[in-house]
C-alpha positions, 0 to 999 in steps of 0.5 A, spaced: 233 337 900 231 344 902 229 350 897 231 357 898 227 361 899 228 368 896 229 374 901 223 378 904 222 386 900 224 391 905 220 396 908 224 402 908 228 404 902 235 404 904 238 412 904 245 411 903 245 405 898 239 406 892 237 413 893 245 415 893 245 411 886 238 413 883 241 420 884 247 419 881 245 415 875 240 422 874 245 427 875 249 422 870 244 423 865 243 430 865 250 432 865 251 426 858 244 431 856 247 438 858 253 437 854 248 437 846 245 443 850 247 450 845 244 455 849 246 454 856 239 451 857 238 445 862 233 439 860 227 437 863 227 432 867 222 428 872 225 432 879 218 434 881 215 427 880 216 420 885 214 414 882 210 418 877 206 421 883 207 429 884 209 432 890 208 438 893 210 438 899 215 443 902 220 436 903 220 436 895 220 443 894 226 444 898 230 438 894 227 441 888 230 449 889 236 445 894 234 449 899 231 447 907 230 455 910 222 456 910 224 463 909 227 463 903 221 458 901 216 464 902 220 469 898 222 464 892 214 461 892 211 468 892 210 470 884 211 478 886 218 477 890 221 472 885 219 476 878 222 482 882 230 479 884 230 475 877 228 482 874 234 485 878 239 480 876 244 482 870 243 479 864 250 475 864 248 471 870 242 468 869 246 462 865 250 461 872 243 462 876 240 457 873 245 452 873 243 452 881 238 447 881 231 446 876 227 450 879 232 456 878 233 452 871 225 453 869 223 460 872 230 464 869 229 461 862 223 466 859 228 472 861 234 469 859 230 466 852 226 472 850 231 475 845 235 470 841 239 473 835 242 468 830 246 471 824 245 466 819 250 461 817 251 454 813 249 449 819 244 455 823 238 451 822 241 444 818 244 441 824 239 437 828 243 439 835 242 446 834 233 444 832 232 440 837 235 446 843 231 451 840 225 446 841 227 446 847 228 454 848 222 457 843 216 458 846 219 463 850 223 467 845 218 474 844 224 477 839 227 473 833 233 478 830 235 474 823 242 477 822 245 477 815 250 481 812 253 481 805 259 479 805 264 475 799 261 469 802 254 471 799 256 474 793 254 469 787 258 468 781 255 467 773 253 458 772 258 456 768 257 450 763 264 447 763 264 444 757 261 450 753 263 455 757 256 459 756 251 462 762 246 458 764 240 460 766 237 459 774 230 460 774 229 459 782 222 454 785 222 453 792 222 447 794 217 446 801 218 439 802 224 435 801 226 431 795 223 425 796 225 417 792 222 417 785 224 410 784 229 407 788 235 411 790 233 417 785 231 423 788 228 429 784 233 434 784 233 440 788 234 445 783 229 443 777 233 438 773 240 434 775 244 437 771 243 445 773 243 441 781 249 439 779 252 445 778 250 449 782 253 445 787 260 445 784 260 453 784 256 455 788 258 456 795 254 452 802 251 458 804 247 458 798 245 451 799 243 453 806 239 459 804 235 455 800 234 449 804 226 451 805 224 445 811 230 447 815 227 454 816 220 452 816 223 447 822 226 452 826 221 458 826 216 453 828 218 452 834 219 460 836 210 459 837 210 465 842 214 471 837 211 477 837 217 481 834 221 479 828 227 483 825 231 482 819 238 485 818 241 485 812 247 490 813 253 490 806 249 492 802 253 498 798 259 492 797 254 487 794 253 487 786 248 490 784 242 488 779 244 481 782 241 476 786 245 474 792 246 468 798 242 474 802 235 474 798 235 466 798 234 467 805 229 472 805 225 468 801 226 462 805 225 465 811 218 468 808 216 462 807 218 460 813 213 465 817 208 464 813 207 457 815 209 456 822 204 457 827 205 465 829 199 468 831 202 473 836 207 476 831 205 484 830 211 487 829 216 487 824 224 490 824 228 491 817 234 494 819 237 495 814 235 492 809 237 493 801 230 495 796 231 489 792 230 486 799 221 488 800 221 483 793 223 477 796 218 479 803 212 480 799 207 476 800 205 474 794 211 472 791 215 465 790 212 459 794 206 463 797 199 461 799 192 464 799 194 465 807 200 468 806 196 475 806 194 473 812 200 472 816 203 479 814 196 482 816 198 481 823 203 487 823 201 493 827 208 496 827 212 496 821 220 499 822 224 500 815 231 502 815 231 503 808 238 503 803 237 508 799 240 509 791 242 515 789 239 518 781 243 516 776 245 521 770 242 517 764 235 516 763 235 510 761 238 508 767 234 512 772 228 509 770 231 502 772 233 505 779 226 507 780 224 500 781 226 499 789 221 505 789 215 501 786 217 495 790 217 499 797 211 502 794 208 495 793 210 492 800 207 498 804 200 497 800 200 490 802 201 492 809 198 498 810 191 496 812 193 493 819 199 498 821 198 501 827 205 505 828 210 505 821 218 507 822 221 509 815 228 512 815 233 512 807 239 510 810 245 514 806 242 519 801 235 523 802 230 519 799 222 521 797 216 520 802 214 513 801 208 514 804 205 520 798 209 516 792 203 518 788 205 525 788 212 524 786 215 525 780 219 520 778 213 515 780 209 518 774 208 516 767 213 515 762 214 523 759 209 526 756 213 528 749 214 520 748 206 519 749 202 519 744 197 526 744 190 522 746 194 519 751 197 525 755 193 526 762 190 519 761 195 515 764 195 516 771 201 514 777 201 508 783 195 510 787 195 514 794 196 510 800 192 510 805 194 507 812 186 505 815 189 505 822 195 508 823 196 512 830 203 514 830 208 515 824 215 517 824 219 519 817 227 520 817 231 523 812 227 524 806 225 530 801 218 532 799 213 538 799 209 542 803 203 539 799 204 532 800 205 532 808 198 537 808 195 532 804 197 526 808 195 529 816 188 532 811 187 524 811 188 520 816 186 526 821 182 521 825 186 517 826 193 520 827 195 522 833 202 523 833 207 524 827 215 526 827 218 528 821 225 528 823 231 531 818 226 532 812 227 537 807 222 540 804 223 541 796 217 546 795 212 551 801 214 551 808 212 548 814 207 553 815 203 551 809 205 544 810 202 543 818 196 548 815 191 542 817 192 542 823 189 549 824 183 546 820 183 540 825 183 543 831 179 551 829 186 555 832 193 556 831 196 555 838 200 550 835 204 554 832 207 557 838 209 550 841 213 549 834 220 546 835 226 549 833 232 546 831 238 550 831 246 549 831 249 553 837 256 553 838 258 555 845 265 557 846 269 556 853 273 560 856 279 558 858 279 564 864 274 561 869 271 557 864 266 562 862 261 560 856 261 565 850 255 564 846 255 565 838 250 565 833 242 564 833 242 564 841 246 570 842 242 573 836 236 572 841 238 573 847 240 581 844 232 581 843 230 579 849 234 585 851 232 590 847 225 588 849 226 588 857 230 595 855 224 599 851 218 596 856 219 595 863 224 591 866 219 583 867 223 578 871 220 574 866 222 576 859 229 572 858 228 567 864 221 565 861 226 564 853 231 560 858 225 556 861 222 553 855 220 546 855 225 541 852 219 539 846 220 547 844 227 548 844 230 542 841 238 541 841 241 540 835 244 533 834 252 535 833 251 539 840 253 534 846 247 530 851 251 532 857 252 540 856 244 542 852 240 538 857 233 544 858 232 550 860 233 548 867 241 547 865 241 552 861 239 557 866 245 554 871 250 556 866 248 563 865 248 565 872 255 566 874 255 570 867 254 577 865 246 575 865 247 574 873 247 582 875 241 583 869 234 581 873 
């Protein structure tokens, strides 16, 4: 009898049998894992490593990157040559580059990943599939866009009793955790109690519900580890019905809830473009579901962008005083951040609106009139306090309305500070802009300043269809005749008109109607004026 005894192991792996299978088996696997992926990322997978031992020899390194050239081993390992071909490539490609190979994969995936914009929707951070790819992808998102815009999809109708057919009331809590069993199956109701759960469900659409699901938002804004700009775009608003919360303010509030609780600790700026004015209330920290931390957050903005709607003075008192109420929420979100700003963008969108950052001196922020108050009252009762932004260095304000005294006040105190600052399209109610730049006269002990003012003008330019010769009309010809004048009474200086035509592009400013291309600086102007009557004049 005798016994079989098993074979002997081979010494040598066979490279046309079990190496051809394992790579089969592992380019299986990864296609099943590629067909969940939602961004176009490609998982990772053990390809550095063999038998759980790391290699780094050139032999794995070309299986890695699918490459045998030594040459282009040299180029690809070297970090300058290969950030410099990956900055290069278009921005279309890189899902293509990266499906190359792994190592293509794992060093295109920051710059594919750095901006992600998500506009926002039932399933956007419900569904599993979509959380699981961004735990995948979230480190390397530097810029987070939440996109939002009212639409009929948002708009939220009365809660109807259909038994009585009365309003409800809904007073909104949001729910940080998910509603845990109480006993046996029961859960506690989302909304407060069953009944109101229950018809919220019934009447109110998914989007809502969604915009209400507090973990989800917190799940996926944990992920985004390495965020430091996050923009907020809540466009529609003029659509939506006002005085009436809306699938967009739940949103908000989730969201904030969301950024105070995830571990961002390199977030330092923040976008709201556009946003509505009800929208600053549901993003200030201390409102629905905040923490003693919550400040803390939002304290680690340093450039603060708001692209505000603005909301025209109605006719009756009764109703201008409740229209002045954005207004207190904009000057209670700005106060909330101002210690920590840096650089603070502020432009209305529509109409002109006040200077958010002197809201102390504006009139319709002050007190209830004078003639209603008691006579012991009057002078008593005083309006929001300054703002006073500690450490900003470079402010820009667009589209607005105020006096001369209130820009004068606020150069005046944040003069050690302040470096740069823009008024654009802002016009003045009382004073000139003399009066309003009249610190910087004290600041610097000169008025050189003044002779560096930009001037804004419309010139319309005429082309004549004979030779296509310019004709100039309005403020520029008006100028160039004084120019003239002045050559023509004193001694002819080569300098007079050409040193007019020569101003630097920060002195003469185009006008935003007149064309890029034509009003390009002096240098262009001077082109085009010399195959002119002004040639023969030197």
């Amino acid at each position: 009898m005798h016994s079989q005894r098993p074979a002997p192991p081979a010494l040598k792996r066979s490279v046309s049998g079990e190496s051809q299978s394992s790579y089969t088996s592992a380019a299986t696997t990864s296609s099943r894992s590629s067909s969940k992926l939602l961004f176009g990322e490609i998982p990772l997978t053990p390809a550095t490593t063999v038998d759980g031992r790391s290699t780094r020899s050139l032999s794995s390194i070309c299986n890695l990157v699918l490459s045998t050239s030594s040459a282009f081993l040299r180029f690809w390992l070297n970090d300058d040559c290969r950030e410099n071909l990956l900055a290069h490539i278009d921005h279309d490609d890189l899902p293509n580059f990266r499906l190359v190979c792994h190592d293509f994969s794992t060093r295109a995936a920051p710059i594919l990943f750095e901006s992600l914009t998500v506009t926002f929707k039932p399933s956007s951070f419900s569904k599993p599939a979509r959380i699981e790819a961004l735990s995948r992808i979230g480190r390397h998102v530097k810029t987070f866009t939440f996109h939002m815009p009212h639409t009929s999809e948002t708009f939220l109708p009365p809660i109807i009793d259909p038994e009585t057919g009365e309003e409800k009331q809904f007073l909104y809590e949001p729910q940080i955790q998910n509603p845990q069993n109480s006993s046996g199956a029961i859960k506690t109701p989302k909304y407060g109690t069953a009944e109101l759960t229950n018809l919220l469900v019934q009447q109110y659409p998914p989007l809502f519900h969604a915009a209400t699901n507090v973990p989800a938002f917190v799940a996926a804004f944990s992920e985004l580890i390495n965020l430091t700009h996050l923009t907020i775009s809540c466009p529609g608003f003029n659509s939506a019905p006002r005085h009436r919360r809306s699938a967009v303010d739940y949103a908000l509030i989730s969201l904030r809830i969301a950024v105070e609780r995830a571990p961002m600790y390199s977030l330092h700026s923040l976008s709201l473009h556009p946003i509505h004015p009800g929208g600053l209330l549901y993003l200030h920290p201390m409102r629905f579901g905040s923490t003693p931390s919550s400040a803390k957050r939002w304290g680690q903005i340093r450039c603060l962008s708001i692209c505000m709607e603005s909301i025209p003075a109605p006719a009756s008192p009764k109703a201008r005083i409740q229209s002045l109420e954005h207004l207190r929420i904009l000057y209670a979100y700005l106060r909330t951040l101002s210690r920590g700003l840096t650089r603070l963008f502020f432009r209305w969108k529509g109409e002109r609106g006040p200077s958010p950052l002197s809201l102390d001196k504006e009139p319709c922020m002050l007190p209830v009139e004078e003639e209603r108050m008691h006579p012991s009252m009057r002078g008593e009762v005083r309006g929001p306090r300054p703002l006073k932004f500690s450490r900003l260095r470079h402010m820009e304000l667009e589209n607005a309305i105020m006096d001369s005294s209130q820009i004068s006040d606020f150069i005046h105190k944040h003069r050690r500070t302040l470096v740069e600052f823009n008024f654009e399209d802002v016009k003045l109610r009382e004073g000139n802009w003399d009066d309003a730049l009249e610190p910087l006269t004290k600041i610097a002990g000169h008025d050189r300043w003044k002779r560096n003012q930009e001037e804004v003008m419309d010139v319309p330019i005429v082309l004549s269809p004979i030779g296509l010769e310019p004709r100039i009309m309005g403020p520029l010809m008006e100028e160039v005749d004084q120019a003239i004048e002045e050559v023509s009474g004193k001694e002819r200086s080569p300098h007079s008109l050409s040193r007019w035509l020569g101003m630097p592009r920060a002195t003469l400013r185009k006008s935003p109607a007149t064309k890029e291309s034509f009003w390009g600086g002096g240098e262009h102007m001077k082109r085009l004026l010399r195959g002119t009557m002004f040639s023969s004049w030197k």
